[in-house]
Legacy VTK file of the C-alpha trace (Angstrom):
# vtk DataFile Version 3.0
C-alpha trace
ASCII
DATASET POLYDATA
POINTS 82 float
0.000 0.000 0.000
1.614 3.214 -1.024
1.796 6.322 1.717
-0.741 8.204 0.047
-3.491 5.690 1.043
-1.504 4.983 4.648
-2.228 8.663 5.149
-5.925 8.380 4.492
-6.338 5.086 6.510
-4.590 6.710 9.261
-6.797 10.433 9.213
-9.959 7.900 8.637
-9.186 6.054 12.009
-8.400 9.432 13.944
-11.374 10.699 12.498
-13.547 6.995 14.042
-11.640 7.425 17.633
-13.884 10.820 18.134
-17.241 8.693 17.981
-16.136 7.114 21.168
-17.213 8.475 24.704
-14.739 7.523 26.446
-13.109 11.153 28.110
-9.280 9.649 28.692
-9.103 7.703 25.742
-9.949 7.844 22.099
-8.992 5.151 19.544
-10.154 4.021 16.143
-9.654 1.589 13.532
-10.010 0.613 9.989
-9.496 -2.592 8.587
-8.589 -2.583 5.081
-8.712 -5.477 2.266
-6.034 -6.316 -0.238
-8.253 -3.786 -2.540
-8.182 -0.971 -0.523
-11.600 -1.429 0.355
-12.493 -0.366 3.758
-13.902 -4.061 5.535
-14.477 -2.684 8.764
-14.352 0.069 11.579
-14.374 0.226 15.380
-13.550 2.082 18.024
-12.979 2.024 21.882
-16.436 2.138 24.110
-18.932 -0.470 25.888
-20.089 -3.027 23.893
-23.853 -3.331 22.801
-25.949 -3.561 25.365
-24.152 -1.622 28.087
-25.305 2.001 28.311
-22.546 4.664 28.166
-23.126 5.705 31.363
-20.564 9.334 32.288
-20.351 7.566 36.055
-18.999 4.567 34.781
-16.875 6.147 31.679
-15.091 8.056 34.361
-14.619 5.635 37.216
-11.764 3.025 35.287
-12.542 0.126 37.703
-15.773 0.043 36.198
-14.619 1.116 32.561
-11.977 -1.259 31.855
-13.383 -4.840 32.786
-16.016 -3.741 30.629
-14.895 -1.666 27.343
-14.179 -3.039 24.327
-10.801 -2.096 21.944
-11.509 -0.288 19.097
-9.691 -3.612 17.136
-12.477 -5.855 18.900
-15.183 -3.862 18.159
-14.272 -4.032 14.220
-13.750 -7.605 14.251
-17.818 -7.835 15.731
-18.905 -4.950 13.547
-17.462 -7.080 10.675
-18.802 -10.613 12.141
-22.462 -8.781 12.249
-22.487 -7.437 8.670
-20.779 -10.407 7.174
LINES 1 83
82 0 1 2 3 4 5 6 7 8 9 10 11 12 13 14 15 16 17 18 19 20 21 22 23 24 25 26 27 28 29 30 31 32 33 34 35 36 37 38 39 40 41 42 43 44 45 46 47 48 49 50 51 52 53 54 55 56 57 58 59 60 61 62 63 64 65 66 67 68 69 70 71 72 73 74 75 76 77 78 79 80 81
């Protein structure tokens, strides 16, 4: 992949990290076929199902047993969709 499209990957994943609520930590992700098709996208937060709660965003011995990586979370975005 040439740096041109590294570049855009890379702004497209900073660009995902802001849809997370998490207020210490912000990270996204792309995953990208041979192609340079875009096969999936995550980001750090609670998985589906848990409500993102500020109390428990804030408080990190209730965040991190619970929130997902922004790698996970594209892996089950892309599981979902196929």
């Amino acid at each position: 992949m040439s740096d041109k499209w590294d570049k855009r990957f890379l702004e497209l994943a900073k660009h995902i990290s802001l849809w997370s609520k998490d207020p210490s930590t912000k990270v996204g992700c792309v995953v990208v076929g041979e192609d340079r098709e875009i096969r999936s996208t995550g980001f750090n937060g609670f998985p589906r199902g848990i409500e993102d709660d500020n109390g428990r965003l804030s408080d990190r011995a209730q965040k991190y047993p619970l929130i997902c990586h922004a790698e996970e979370n594209a892996i089950m975005h892309a599981a979902r969709v196929g």
